[in-house]
N, C-alpha and C positions, 0 to 999 in steps of 0.2 A: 618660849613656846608660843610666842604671839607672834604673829605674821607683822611685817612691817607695815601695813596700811592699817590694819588694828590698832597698831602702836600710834599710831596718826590720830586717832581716834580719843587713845586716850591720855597721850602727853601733845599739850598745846606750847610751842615755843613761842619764845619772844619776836613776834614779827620784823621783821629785817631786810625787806624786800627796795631796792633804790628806787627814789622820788625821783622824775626828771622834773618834776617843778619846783625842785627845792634851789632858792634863789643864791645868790655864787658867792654871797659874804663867809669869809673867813671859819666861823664856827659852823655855817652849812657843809664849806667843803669837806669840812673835818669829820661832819657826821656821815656825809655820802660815802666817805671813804669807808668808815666803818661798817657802813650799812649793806655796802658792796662785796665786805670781805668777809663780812656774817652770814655763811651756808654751808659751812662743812660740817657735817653732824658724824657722831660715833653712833652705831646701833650696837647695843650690846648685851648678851643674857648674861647672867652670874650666880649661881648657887648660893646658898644658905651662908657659905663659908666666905663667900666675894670670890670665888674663883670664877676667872670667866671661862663660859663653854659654848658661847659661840659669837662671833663675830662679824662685821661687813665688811667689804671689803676696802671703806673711805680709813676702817682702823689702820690699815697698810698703808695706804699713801700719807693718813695725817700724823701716823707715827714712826714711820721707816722702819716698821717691822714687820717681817713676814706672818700670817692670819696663824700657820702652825705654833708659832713662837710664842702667840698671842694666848692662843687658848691653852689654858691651863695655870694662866701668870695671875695672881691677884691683882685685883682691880686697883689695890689702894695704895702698891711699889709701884703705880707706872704714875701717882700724881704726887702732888706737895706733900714731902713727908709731916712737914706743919698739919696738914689737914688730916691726917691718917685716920685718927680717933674721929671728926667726924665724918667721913667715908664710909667706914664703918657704922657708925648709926644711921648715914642715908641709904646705905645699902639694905644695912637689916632693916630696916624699916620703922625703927625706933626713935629713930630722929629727924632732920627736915627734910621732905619731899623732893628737893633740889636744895643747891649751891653752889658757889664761885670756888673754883681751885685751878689748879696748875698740873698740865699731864707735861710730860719729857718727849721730846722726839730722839731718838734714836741718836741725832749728833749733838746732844748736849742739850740743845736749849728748850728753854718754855713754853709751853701757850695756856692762854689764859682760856678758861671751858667755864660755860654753865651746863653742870652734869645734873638730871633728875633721874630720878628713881622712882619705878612703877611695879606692886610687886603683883607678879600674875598669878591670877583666881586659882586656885584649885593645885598649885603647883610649888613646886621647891626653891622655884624662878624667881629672877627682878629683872625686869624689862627695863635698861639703862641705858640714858642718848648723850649724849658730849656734844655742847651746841660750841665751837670756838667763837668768842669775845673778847679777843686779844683788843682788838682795836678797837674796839665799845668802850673793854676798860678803861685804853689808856687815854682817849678821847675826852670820856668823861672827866676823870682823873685830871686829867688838863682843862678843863670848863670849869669843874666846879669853883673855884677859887675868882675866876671871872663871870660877871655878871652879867656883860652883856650876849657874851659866848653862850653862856648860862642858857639864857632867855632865849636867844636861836633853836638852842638842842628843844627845848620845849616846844616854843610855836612851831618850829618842822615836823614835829614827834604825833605819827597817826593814833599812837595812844594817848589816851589819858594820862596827864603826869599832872603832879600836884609836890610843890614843895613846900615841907613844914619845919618849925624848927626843935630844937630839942625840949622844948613843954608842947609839942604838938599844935602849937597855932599855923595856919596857913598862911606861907608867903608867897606862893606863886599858884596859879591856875590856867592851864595853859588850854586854847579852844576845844581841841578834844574832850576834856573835861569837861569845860562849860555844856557842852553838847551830850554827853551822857546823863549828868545829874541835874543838869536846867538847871545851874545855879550859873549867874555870871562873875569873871571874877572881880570887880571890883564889888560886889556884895558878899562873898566867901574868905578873900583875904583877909586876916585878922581874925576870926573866927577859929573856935574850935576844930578840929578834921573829925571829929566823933560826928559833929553834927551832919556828917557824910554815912553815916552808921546806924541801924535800928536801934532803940536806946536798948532793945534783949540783947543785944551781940556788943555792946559798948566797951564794956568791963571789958570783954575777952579781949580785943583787941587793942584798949591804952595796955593792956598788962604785955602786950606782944611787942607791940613800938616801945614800950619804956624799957622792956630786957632789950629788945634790939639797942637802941640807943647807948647803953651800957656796954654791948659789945666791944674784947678787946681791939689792936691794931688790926690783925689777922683777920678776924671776924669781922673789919669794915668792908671788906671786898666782895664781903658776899652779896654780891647784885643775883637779884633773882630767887634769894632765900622766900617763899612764898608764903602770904595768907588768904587764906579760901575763906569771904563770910558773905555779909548780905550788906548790898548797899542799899544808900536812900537818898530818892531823888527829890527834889523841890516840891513834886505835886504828893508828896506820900509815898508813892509805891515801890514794890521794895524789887532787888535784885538780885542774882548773885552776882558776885563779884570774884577776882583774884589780884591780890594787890605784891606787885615784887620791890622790896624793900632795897634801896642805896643808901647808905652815908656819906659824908666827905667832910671837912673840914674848911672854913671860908678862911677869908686871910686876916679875917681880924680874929680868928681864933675861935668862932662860935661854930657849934655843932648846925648840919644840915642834912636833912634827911628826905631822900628823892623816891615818890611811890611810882610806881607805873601798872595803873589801873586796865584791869581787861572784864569785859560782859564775858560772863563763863555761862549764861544763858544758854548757848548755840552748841557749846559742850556738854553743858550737863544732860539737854539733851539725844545730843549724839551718844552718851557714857549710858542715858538708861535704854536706847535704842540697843546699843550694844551688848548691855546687861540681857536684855530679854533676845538678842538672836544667840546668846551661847548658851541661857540658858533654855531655850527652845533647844538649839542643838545638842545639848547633853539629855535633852530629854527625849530623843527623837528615839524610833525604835528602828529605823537605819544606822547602819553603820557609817560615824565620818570621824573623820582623821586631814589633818594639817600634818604635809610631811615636806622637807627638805628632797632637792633633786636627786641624794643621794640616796633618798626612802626611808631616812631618820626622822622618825615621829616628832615634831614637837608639841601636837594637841589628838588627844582621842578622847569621845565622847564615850558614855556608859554602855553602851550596843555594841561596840567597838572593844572595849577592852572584854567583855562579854562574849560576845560571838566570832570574830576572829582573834582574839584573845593577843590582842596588841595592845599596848600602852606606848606612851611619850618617853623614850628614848627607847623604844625597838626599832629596829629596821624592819619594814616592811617589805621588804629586799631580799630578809634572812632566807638562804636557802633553807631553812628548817621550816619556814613555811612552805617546802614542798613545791609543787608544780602552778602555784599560784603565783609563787614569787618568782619561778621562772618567766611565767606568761605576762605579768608586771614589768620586772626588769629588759626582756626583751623587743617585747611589743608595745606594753600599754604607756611606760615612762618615757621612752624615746619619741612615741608621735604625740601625747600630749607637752612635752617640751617644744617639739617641731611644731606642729598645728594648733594649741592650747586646748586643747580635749581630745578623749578618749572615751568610746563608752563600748562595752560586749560583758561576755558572760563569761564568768572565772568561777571555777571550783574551788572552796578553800577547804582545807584537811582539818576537820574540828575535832582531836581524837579520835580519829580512825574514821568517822562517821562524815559522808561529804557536805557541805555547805554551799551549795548553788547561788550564787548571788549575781542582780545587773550592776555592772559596777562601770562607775563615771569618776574619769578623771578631767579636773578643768587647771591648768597650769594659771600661776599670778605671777606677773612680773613688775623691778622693782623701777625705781624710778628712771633709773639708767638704761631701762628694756631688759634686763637680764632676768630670766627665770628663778626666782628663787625660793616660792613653795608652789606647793600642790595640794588644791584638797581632792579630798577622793573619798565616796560615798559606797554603800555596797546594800544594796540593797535585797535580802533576803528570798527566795524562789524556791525554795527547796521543796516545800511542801507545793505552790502548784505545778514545780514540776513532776513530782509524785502522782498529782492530782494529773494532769497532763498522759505522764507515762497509763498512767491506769485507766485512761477515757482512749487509747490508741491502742491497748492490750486488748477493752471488751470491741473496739471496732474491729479488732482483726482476729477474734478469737471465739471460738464455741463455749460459750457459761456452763454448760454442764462439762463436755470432756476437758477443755482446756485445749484443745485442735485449733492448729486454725479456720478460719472458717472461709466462706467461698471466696470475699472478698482480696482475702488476701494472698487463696490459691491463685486466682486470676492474675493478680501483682507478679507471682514467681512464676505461670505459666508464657505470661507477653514476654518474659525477659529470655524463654526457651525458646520460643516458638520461632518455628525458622529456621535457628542455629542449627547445626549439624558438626560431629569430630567422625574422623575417618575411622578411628581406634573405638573411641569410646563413646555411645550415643544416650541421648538424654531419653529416658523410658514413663512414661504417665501408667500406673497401675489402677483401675478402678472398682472397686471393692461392694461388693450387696450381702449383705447378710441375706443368710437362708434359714427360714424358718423362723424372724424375728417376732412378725405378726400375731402369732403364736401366743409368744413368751408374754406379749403386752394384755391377751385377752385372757388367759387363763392365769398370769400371776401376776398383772396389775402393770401399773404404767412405774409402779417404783423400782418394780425388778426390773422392767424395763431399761430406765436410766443405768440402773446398777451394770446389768448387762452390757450397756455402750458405753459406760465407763472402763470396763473390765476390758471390750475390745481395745478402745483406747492406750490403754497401758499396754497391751500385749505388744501392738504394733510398733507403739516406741521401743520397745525391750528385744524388734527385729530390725529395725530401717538401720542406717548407718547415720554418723553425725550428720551429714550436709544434706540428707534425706529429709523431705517435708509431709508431714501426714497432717489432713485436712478433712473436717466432716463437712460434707457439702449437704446433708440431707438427714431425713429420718433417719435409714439403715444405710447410709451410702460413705463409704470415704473413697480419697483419692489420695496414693501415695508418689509424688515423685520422687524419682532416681537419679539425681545427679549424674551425667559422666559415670553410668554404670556400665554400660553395653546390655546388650539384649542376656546374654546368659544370666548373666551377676544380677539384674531383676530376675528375669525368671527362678530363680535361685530364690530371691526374696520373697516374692509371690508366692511358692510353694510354702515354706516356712512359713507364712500368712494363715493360708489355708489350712497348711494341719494344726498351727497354734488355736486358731480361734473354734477346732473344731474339741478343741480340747472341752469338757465341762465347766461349769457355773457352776459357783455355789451362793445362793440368796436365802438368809433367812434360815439355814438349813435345807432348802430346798436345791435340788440339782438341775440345772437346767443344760439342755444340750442345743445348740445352733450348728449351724456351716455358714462357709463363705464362696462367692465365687468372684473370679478374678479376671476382669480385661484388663488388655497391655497394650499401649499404641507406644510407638518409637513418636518423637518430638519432631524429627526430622519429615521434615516433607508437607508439613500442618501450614499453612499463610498464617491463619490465627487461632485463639484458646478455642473457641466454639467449636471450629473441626476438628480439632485434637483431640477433646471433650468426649463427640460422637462418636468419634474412630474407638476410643476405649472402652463406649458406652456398648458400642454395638458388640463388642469382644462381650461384654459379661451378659449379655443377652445370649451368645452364644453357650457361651458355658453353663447359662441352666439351661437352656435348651438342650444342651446335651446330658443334662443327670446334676449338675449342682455340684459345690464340693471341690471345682477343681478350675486350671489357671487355661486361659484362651491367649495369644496373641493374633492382634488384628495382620489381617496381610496389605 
């Protein structure tokens, strides 16, 4: 569940990159060779149990077996059965951090791997790389026993290497050492290799080299078996270090033991860099998630398994997530794999209740250019689009009736105005209460409201669905008629008028009004403002003629 460039971060390989300056004597070529042929790596997750569950695709080519065949196979039948037992404890993580073994390729034969093992935070994972070493080994394997060979692989060697013997005195020092601990080697040769060590970390470490040492046959090959402590340089000050332990045997039969020394400085703190952006990102209150192209989770943060209620091996894909996983899989994965980001607005289904979120995807690709995660954030809206919807309702809407208000008459009048159907024409109805003035001076401004809420409700309870009733005024509304024709309004109009002439009741008190009603047809108007006065002047008519009843304009 750790991205491969994470992985980077927190497993350091043994450096292996070819020297063109390294000079053409016989144990040089030998190491160029190896050096050159040290970069095929395994990327591999594995379970609790060592099964692997997922793979790169260098596992195909460097083991001639297809990636499906792969996952699901225990990690510890594809290497030396010799090493089985410790496999198993580098995997679980109970035993050493890496080691030297043997995986099979598909036609039979060996390669020699330094495999480590890294197990990921919060998870059921171990994040496992296979560096091939076939040619390191046999290289070395062929030097150690000569000396002068010996001495080359060291003075070429951009690491620090140091050879001691089996009581731990230093016999060799090669410049890169000289150069990290400022010791030179003809002052350190002979010497204890502790004195390369803080005297607090001493103990631990003769206790490590002397079980190393002890190691059976099998367990000599383990190049790369690691100790992580603190070195010490000439002037005092201290460092970390990580030291990868060889053995070999010389020809006169005495034990020899080859450290290769690395400043874990520049890691460590890239490891706490690291530490503090995941744990920033588990703590964020955005949603993020690390997912495969195929939208298999393999990291989600605490917002995440929380608000869209995904975890590390969901698909965020699943259709069960509904219409979001549609708009992901169709849209949003394919142009962030195309373009490497994605970012709009997706709705996720959080138990029935929607979840508005800005969601950004940025595609990673791997060393080879192939795409192969995705993180993807989602960032929570739902509340200011709530807040949003509810500041666009009071701008288009009347706070006491709940009408709309002029603004928004005006929006649906421009989109009439002009238009004309031969069959069916768009009708503006405009509405005055009669007798309102009334109602406000003798039984107060609350009956009042009461009252043009009560109209309110009426007129919804006449217009038709696609009909818009709007308070433009104190006592004024204005109803349009979609696509009614002139009858089918006037029809409605009436109904208007004898509804609203019906009684009030406030407080117990009964209250009586009327209404009167101009009609203007849509058609024929340039703009709202003449259409407006055409209907106005109708209801001007209609009290001028007695109140109570419906005019249209000619």
């Amino acid at each position: 569940s750790t991205p491969v460039s994470l992985r980077r971060l927190l497993i350091v390989s043994l450096p292996l990159t070819p020297d063109p300056e390294i000079p053409s004597s016989v144990g040089h070529q030998a190491l160029r060779l190896a050096r050159v042929g040290e970069g095929r790596e395994i990327a591999a997750l594995v379970d609790e149990d060592g099964m692997i569950t997922a793979i790169d695709a260098e596992g195909h080519r460097f083991l001639g077996r297809a990636i499906t065949s792969l996952v699901g196979h225990n990690l510890a039948d594809l290497c030396d059965p010799g090493h089985r037992s410790d496999i198993v404890l580098t995997v679980g993580g109970s035993g050493p951090s890496s080691m030297l073994t043997r995986m099979r390729h598909v036609d039979g034969t060996w390669r020699d791997v330094h495999l480590e093992a890294v197990t990921v935070p919060a998870s059921i994972h171990t994040s496992v790389v296979a560096r091939e070493v076939s040619s390191l080994v046999q290289i070395f394997n062929a030097l150690a026993p000569v000396s002068d060979r010996h001495q080359d692989f060291m003075e070429a060697s951009p690491d620090a290497v140091l050879t001691t013997d089996g009581r731990g005195v230093v016999t060799a020092f090669n410049p890169a050492a000289e150069a990290m601990f400022g010791w030179p080697a003809n002052e350190i040769v002979g010497q204890q290799v502790e004195v390369l060590v803080p005297s607090v970390a001493r103990d631990r470490h003769s206790e490590f080299v002397s079980e190393f040492v002890e190691l059976s046959p099998v367990a000599m090959h383990m190049a790369g078996d690691r100790l992580a402590v603190a070195g010490l340089r000439r002037d005092g000050n201290t460092f970390p270090i990580e030291i990868s332990l060889s053995k070999a045997t010389t020809a006169e039969g005495r034990t020899q033991v080859m450290a290769i020394v690395r400043d874990i400085a520049r890691r460590q703190r890239s490891q706490f860099k690291l530490d503090l952006m995941l744990e920033g990102l588990e703590t964020q209150a955005d949603s993020i998630l690390l997912c495969e192209p195929d939208g298999r989770v393999n990291w989600a943060n605490a917002a995440c398994r929380i608000q869209l209620q995904v975890s590390e091996g969901d698909s965020v894909l699943d259709p069960a997530h509904g219409d979001a996983a549609r708009v992901l899989r169709e849209v949003a994965f394919p142009q962030a794999i195309r373009m490497g980001w994605w970012r709009d607005e997706i709705v996720f289904d959080r138990g029935g209740a929607p979840l508005v979120c800005n969601v950004t995807l940025q595609s990673h690709a791997n060393e080879a250019g192939v795409i192969d995660q995705l993180w993807m954030s989602a960032h929570d809206v739902s509340e200011l689009k709530q807040i949003e919807e509810h500041l666009r309702y009071q701008a288009n809407h009347d706070s006491l009736t709940g009408l709309a208000n002029r603004k928004f008459l005006r929006t649906r009048l421009e989109a009439l105005a002009g238009n004309s159907n031969d069959e069916f024409d768009d009708f503006v109805l405009f509405l005055d209460l009669d007798h309102f003035k009334a109602v406000n001076d003798t039984h107060g401004h609350d009956a009042g409201d009461a009252v043009l809420a009560g109209v309110a409700e009426r007129l919804l309870s006449i217009v038709r669905a696609d009909d818009l009733v709007a308070r433009v005024g104190g006592d004024e509304f204005v109803i349009v008629c979609q696509r009614s024709g002139q009858e089918t309004a006037e029809g409605i109009a009436n109904r208007i008028v004898n509804r609203v002439c019906e009684p009030f009741v406030f407080n117990s008190t009964t209250i009586h009004i009327g209404a009167s009603v101009g009609m203007a047809s849509a058609h024929g108007y340039a703009d709202v403002d003449a259409l407006l006065r055409a209907a106005d002047a109708a209801v001007y008519e209609a009290k001028h003629a007695g109140r109570g009843r419906v005019v249209v304009t000619r």
